[in-house]
N, C-alpha and C positions, 0 to 999 in steps of 0.2 A: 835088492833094493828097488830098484825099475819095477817089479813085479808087486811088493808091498804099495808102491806110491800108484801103479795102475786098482790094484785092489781098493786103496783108499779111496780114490776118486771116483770108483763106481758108487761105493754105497754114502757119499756125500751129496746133498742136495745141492739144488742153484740155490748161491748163497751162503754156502757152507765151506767148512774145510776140517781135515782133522789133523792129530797129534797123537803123538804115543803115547797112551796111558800110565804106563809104565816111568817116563822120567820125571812124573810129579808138576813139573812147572806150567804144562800144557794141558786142557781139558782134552780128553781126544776127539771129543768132535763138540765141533759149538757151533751156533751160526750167528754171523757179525753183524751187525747191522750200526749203518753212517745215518745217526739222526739232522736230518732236516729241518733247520729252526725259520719260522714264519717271522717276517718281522710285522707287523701291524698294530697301529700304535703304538710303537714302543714294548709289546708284547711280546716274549718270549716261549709263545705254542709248541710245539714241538708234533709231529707227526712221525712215531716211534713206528721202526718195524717196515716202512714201505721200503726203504731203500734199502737194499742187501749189500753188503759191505765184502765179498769174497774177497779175501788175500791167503798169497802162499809163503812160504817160508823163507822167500828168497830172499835178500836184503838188497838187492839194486833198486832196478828204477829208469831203466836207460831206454833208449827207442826198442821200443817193441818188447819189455821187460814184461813180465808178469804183474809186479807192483802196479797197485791201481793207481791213474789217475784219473779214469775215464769214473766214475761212481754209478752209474748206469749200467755199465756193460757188463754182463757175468763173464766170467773168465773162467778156464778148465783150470782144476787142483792142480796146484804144482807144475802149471803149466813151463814147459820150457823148460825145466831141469833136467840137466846132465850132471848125474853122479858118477861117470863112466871110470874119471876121474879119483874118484876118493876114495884111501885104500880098505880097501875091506882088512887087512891085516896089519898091524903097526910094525916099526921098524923097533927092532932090538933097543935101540938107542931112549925110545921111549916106552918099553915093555918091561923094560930092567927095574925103570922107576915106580912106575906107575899102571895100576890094572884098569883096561878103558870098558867102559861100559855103555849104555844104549846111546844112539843119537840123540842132542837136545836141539837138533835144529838145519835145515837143509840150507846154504846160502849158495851165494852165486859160482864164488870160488873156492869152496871147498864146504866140509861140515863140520859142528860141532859137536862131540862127546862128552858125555859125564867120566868122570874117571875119579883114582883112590889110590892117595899115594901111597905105596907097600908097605906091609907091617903097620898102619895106621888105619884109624877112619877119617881122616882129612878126604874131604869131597874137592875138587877141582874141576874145571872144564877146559878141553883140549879142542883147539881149531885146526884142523888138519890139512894144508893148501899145498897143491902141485904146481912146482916151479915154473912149470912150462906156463902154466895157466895164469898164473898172477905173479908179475914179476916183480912186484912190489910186497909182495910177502914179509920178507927181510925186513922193509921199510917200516910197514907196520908195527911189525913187534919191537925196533927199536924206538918209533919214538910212544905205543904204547908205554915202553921202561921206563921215559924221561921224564912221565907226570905219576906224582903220589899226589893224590887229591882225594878225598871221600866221593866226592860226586865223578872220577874216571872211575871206569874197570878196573878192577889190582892185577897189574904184572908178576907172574910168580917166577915164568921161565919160558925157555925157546929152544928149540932144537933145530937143526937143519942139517938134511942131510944130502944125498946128490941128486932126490927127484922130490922131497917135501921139506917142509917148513911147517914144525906142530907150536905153535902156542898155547902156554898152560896159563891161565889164570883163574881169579876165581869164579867160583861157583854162586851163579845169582838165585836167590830162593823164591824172590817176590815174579809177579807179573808184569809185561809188560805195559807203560803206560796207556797203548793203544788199548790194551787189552780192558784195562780199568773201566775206559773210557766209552768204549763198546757194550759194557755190561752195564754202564747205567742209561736209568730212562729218561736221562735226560745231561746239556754238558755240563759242565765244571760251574760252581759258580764262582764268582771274582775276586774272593781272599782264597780260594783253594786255587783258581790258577796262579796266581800271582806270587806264593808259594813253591810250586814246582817251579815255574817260570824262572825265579829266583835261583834253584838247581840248577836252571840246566844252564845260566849267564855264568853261575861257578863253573862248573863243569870248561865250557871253550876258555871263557877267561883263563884258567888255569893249564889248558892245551897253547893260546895266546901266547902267553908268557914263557914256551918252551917255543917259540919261533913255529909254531905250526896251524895248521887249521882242520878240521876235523871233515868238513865238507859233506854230512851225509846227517844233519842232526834233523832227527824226526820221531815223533812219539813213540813209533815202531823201536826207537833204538835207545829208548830211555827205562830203564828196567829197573825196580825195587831189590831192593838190596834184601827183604826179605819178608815174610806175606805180612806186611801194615803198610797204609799209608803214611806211616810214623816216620817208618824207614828212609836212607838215603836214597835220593834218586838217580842212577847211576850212567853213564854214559858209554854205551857200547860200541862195538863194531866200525875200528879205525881204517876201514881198508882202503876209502877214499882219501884217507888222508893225504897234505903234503905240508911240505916248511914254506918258510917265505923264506925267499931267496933273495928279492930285488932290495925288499926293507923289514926292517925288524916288526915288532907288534909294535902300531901308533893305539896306548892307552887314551890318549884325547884327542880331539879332533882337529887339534891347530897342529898336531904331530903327524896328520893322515896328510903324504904328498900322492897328488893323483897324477897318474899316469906310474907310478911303480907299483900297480899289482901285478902279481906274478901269474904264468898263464898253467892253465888247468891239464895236467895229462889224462888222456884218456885209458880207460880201464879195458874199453876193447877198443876196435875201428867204429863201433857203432851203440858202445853206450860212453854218455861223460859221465863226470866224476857224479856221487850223489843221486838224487831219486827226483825226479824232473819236476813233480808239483811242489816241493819246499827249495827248489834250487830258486837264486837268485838270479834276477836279469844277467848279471856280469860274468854269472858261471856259466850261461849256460851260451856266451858269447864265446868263452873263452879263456876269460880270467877272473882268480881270484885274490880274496885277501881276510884281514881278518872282521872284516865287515862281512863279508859271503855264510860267515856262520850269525852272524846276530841276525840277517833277512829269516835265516830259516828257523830258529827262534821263534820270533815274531809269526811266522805262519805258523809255527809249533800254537802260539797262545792264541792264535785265532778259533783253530779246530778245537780247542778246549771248552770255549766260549761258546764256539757255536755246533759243535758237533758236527762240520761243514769244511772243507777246502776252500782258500779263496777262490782257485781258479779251477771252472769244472770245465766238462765236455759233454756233449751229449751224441755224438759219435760213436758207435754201437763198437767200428776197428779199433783194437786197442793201440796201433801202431797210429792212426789218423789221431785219436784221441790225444794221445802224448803230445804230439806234432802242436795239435791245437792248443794244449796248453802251456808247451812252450812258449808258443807266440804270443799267449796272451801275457806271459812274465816278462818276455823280451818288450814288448811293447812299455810296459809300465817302467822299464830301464831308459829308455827316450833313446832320440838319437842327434844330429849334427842339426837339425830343420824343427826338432820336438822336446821343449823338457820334459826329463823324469815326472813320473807320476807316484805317489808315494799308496800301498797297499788299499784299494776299498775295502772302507771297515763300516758293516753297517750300523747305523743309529740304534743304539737300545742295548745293542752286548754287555754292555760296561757303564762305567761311571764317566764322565768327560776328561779327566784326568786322565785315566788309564788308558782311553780312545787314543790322546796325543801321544802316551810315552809308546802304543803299539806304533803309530803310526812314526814317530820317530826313530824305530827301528827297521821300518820296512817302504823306507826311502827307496825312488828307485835306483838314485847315482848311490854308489857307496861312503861317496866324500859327503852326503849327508845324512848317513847314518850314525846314533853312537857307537861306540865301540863297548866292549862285555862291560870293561870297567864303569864305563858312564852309563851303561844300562843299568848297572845294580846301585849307583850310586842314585840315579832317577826313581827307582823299581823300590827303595825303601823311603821315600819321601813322598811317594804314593799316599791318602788319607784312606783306602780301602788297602793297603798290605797290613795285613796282621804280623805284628814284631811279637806277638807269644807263638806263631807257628802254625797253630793250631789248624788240622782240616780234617776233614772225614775219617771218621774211626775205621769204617766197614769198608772189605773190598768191594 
C-alpha cells in the first residue's frame, strides 16, 4: 500500500491527486480545482482554474491534517497517511460473509472496502478500524444503527473483534458533493443549493433526534446515493460523532439552555473533533451541541454559492494555516469583552432572503442559531426554494 500511494504521488501534479480506477466511484486521476468568485457589482465572475484545489483521501481535518484549509498551499498526495495499521487480510469473522474487494477510500483511522456478500451480488462497503487507533469505533457504528433516514448512510452490520471493528454499510454509486462541485465552471446556483442544503438539514436533524451530533458535516462527506443529481444526498462518515449528554436535542430556540453544551472529545492529543475550516467557534473551544452541526451546514451553503471557504489563509505552512483559520472562526464566536459575530456573507451570492436564513445559521453564539428543525422550516418559506425539487440533470 505505502509503495502504491508513493507511486501515486510521483506521477500526480501540483494540484492533482489520484484514485483507483478500478472501484468506479473515483476518476483516477483528476485535478481539483477551488473556483474563486469576484464580487464586483454584485457580479458573479468567476476566475476558473487558478486556484488548485489538492486534497487527499483522508477525512480529518485536525492540526497539521492533510485536509486543506490553507487553499494556496499545495500539499504532497496522501500526505501523512498511515496505513501501517489496516489489515491487509480480514478476519474470518468477516471473510465467512462477505468477499472484500479494492479500497474505495483511505481515511484517517482506518479504510474503506467494496465488498459482496456470498453467494449474492449485493455490493456493500466495509470500514475497517484498529481498536488501538480509534477508540470510538464501537461508538460510531452504534449510533450510525440508531438513524434510518434516506439522507444517513444505511447500516447494514458490525463486527468486532479483539484488534478491529469492520463496519458494513451500504455501497454509495454517486460522487461526492465536493466532487460535483469541483467539476463545474462555476458554483451552484441558488435553487440548486437550497436544495441539497435542504438534505443535508434532514440529514443532522434526523442524527438530532437520536441525542447525537455528527460533528464533521462537509461537502467532502455528503455523497450521492447514485450517479444523478436526482438521487438522495447522503451523509457519511460518523466518526466524529458524539450524543449529547448534558441535554437532549433543543428542536426551538426557547428549548436551547446555554451553558449545557456538552464538551468535545478529541480524536488524538492533536486533532479535534471535525475538519477545522467548517468547525464552529464552540467546537473548536471545546464544546459542542446540536447547533455545532447547523454552523457547518451553513459554511457547507456558503462554498456552494460561492466556490470559496469563508475563512482562508494565505500561509504557505499547512500547520500555521490551520492555526490561522482557527482563529479567525474563534474570533467570530466572541468572547466575555466581544459579541458574536455572525458568518461574512458577501453581497451578490444570493437573493436577500436566503443571505439572512444563511446568516441565521451561522451565528457565532450557538444560542442564536436555528436548530435543523427551524432551519428546514425557514429553508422552505424561502421565495427562491423550488418545492418541485428540480436541479441539474448532469453531473
Amino acid at each position: 500500500m505505502k509503495a502504491r500511494i508513493a507511486a501515486l504521488s510521483q506521477l500526480a501534479p501540483a494540484g492533482c491527486f489520484a484514485r483507483t480506477r478500478s472501484t468506479g466511484r473515483f476518476p483516477y486521476k483528476h485535478a481539483f480545482r477551488l473556483f474563486h468568485q469576484q464580487q464586483k457589482g454584485g457580479s458573479a465572475s468567476l476566475r476558473t482554474g487558478l486556484l488548485q484545489y489538492p486534497r487527499t483521501l483522508r477525512g480529518g481535518g485536525g492540526w497539521g491534517d492533510a485536509v486543506a484549509c490553507n487553499q494556496f498551499a499545495q500539499r504532497r498526495l496522501f500526505s501523512g497517511v498511515d496505513d501501517s495499521y489496516v489489515p491487509t487480510t480480514f478476519e474470518s469473522v468477516v471473510t465467512d460473509k462477505y468477499e472484500v474487494g479494492d479500497v474505495l477510500g483511505v481515511g484517517s483511522f482506518g479504510n474503506v472496502y467494496m465488498a459482496r456478500l456470498r453467494g449474492t451480488n449485493e455490493s456493500y462497503a466495509i470500514k475497517a478500524m484498529d481498536k488501538e487507533r480509534c477508540k470510538y469505533a464501537v461508538l460510531e457504528c452504534e449510533l450510525l444503527k440508531s438513524v434510518d433516514h434516506p439522507n444517513v448512510l444505511k447500516f447494514v452490520d458490525y463486527f468486532e473483534t479483539d484488534s478491529h471493528v469492520y463496519l458494513v454499510t451500504e455501497a454509495l454509486e454517486g460522487p461526492e458533493l465536493f466532487d460535483v462541485l469541483v467539476n463545474r465552471d462555476r458554483p451552484f446556483e441558488e435553487p440548486d443549493t437550497l436544495v441539497f442544503v435542504e438534505q443535508m438539514l434532514l440529514a443532522i436533524e434526523a442524527c438530532h433526534k437520536k441525542d447525537f451530533a455528527h460533528l464533521d458535516v462537509k461537502i467532502e462527506n455528503l455523497v450521492f446515493r447514485e450517479r444523478s443529481l436526482h438521487s438522495p444526498l447522503v451523509l457519511v462518515d460518523f466518526g466524529a460523532a458524539q450524543r449529547f449528554v448534558r441535554a437532549p436535542y433543543a428542536d426551538k430556540s426557547e428549548y436551547y439552555i446555554e451553558g449545557l453544551d456538552d464538551e468535545t472529545r478529541e480524536l488524538t492529543p492533536t486533532r479535534p473533533a471535525g475538519t477545522i475550516p467548517y468547525n464552529s467557534p464552540e467546537v473548536l473551544n471545546g464544546l459542542f451541541s446540536s447547533r455545532s452541526d447547523v454552523w457547518s451546514v451553513g459554511v457547507s451553503m456558503f462554498v456552494l454559492l460561492t466556490g470559496r471557504r469563508p475563512f482562508e489563509s494565505m500561509r504557505s505552512n499547512s500547520l500555521e494555516a490551520e492555526k490561522s483559520v482557527a482563529r479567525q472562526i474563534k474570533w467570530h464566536g466572541g468572547t466575555r469583552s466581544r459579541p458574536p459575530k455572525p458568518l461574512p456573507i458577501p453581497d451578490g451570492i444570493c437573493s436577500p432572503a436566503t443571505q439572512h436564513f444563511l446568516s441565521r445559521m451561522t451565528m457565532g453564539h450557538p444560542a442564536d442559531r436555528m436548530s435543523a428543525t427551524e432551519a428546514l422550516r425557514a429553508l422552505r418559506a424561502l421565495p427562491t426554494f423550488p418545492h418541485d425539487r428540480r436541479v441539474i440533470a448532469e453531473l
